[in-house]
C-alpha positions, 0 to 999 in steps of 0.5 A, a space after each residue: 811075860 806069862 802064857 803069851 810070852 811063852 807061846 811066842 818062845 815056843 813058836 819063834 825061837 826056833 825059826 830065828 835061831 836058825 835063820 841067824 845060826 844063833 849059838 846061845 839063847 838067853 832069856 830074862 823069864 822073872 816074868 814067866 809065871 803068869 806075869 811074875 816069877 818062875 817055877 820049876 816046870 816052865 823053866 823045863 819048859 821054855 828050855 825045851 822051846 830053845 833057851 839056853 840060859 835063863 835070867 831073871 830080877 826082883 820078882 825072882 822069890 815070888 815063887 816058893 819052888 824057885 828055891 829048889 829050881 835055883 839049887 839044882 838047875 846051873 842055868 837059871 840065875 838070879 841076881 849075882 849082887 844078892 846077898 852070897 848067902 842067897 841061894 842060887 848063882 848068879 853067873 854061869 859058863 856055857 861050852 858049846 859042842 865046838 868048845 867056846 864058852 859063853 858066861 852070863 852074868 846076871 845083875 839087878 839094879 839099885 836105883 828105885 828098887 830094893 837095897 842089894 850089894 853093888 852091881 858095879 862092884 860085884 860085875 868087876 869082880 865076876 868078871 875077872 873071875 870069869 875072864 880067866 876062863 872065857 872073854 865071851 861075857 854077856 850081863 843082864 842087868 835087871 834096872 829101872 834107870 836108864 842111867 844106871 844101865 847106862 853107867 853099867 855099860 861104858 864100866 865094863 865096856 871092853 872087860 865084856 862082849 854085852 851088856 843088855 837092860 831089862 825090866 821096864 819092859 820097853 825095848 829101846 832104840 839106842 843099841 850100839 857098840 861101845 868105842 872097846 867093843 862091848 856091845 850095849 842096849 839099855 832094855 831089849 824090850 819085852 815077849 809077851 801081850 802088847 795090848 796091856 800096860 807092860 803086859 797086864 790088862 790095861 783096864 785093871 792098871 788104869 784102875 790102879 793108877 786113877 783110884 790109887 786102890 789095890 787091884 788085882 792085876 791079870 795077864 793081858 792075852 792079845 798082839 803079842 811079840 817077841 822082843 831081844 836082840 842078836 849080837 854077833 862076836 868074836 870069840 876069840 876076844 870076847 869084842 862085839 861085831 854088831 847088835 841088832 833089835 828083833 821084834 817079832 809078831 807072834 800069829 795066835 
């Protein structure tokens, strides 16, 4: 979420990488762009820092030069379940240097959001594509109810390696392996400035909330942390060994 998010990327993604022998980096950055959206240059940027694969959701159009991002960078998604005439993809496929590959299917909710075509639908669809070339197969799926991230999980449980909530900006603490090995997390939580509401400066939100009038919302800067979670596999079946939450406090 915005510059502090940023930072926290450029300054621990690499350590942990290594510490972990981490293969592939996939960040949820719809946020990046001063709290909403991306552009072109810190998608450049945050895939300089490490990331490999970027998500993103619902504030994904809030940025006009993100239609030419999307057309020409295959690892930067937005919503598999917008409509196909929509630009951009949705799904990428990832070879690493000893040859496994890696898909990312990017998802976004329905339930108290916008009306878009069926992530259930849609995810089955992508991964029978997708499983013909890889079972490595991680989902965001980009939702505000739990139960509908929950319900995505247990219907690609076994058929993908993870399943990972984002959006609400709250890391969770119901990790685990679904009994057909998928590995699952109903939000892995946010990397940006937790003195905030979700990131902006908490004093302008409780304005919003106690006068019901249109505030200006500006990204919050302190405590800030690196939220995710490392899932280990198998990747000659695409089945999930663990999942572990990671919160890291990034020094300013």
């Amino acid at each position: 979420v915005g510059k502090p998010g940023r930072k926290a990327i450029e300054d621990l993604v690499s350590g942990i990488v290594k510490k972990n022998k981490i293969s592939l980096v996939i960040a949820n950055a719809e946020n990046a762009a001063g709290g909403s959206g991306i552009t072109p240059k810190i998608a450049r940027e945050l895939t300089d820092f490490g990331v490999d694969v970027i998500t993103s959701g619902d504030h994904i159009w809030k940025r006009k030069e993100v239609i030419e991002l999307l057309e020409e960078e295959r690892n930067v998604l937005r919503p598999l379940n917008y409509p196909k005439e929509a630009p951009g993809t949705g799904a990428t496929i990832v070879e690493l240097q000893e040859g496994t590959k890696i898909a990312v299917i990017n998802l976004v909710g329905r339930v108290f959001m916008q009306s878009v075509e069926c992530p259930f639908k849609r995810s089955s669809e992508e991964v029978k594509r997708i499983r013909k070339t890889t079972p490595n197969i991680f989902v965001d799926i980009h939702a505000e109810a739990t139960s509908e991230k929950i319900a995505l999980g247990w219907h690609l449980d076994g058929l993908v390696t993870g399943v990972m909530g984002t959006h609400t900006h709250v890391q969770t603490a119901d990790e685990k392996i679904l009994p057909k090995g998928t590995a699952y997390i109903t939000d892995v939580g946010m990397t940006g400035p937790f003195d905030s509401v979700i990131g902006r400066k908490k004093e302008q939100i409780l304005t919003r909330f106690i006068t019901q009038m249109p505030t200006r919302f500006e990204m919050a800067e302190n405590d800030v942390w690196l939220n995710g979670v490392i899932i280990d596999f198998d990747e000659k079946r695409g089945i999930a060994n663990s999942i572990e939450r990671v919160k890291r406090k990034w020094k300013q």
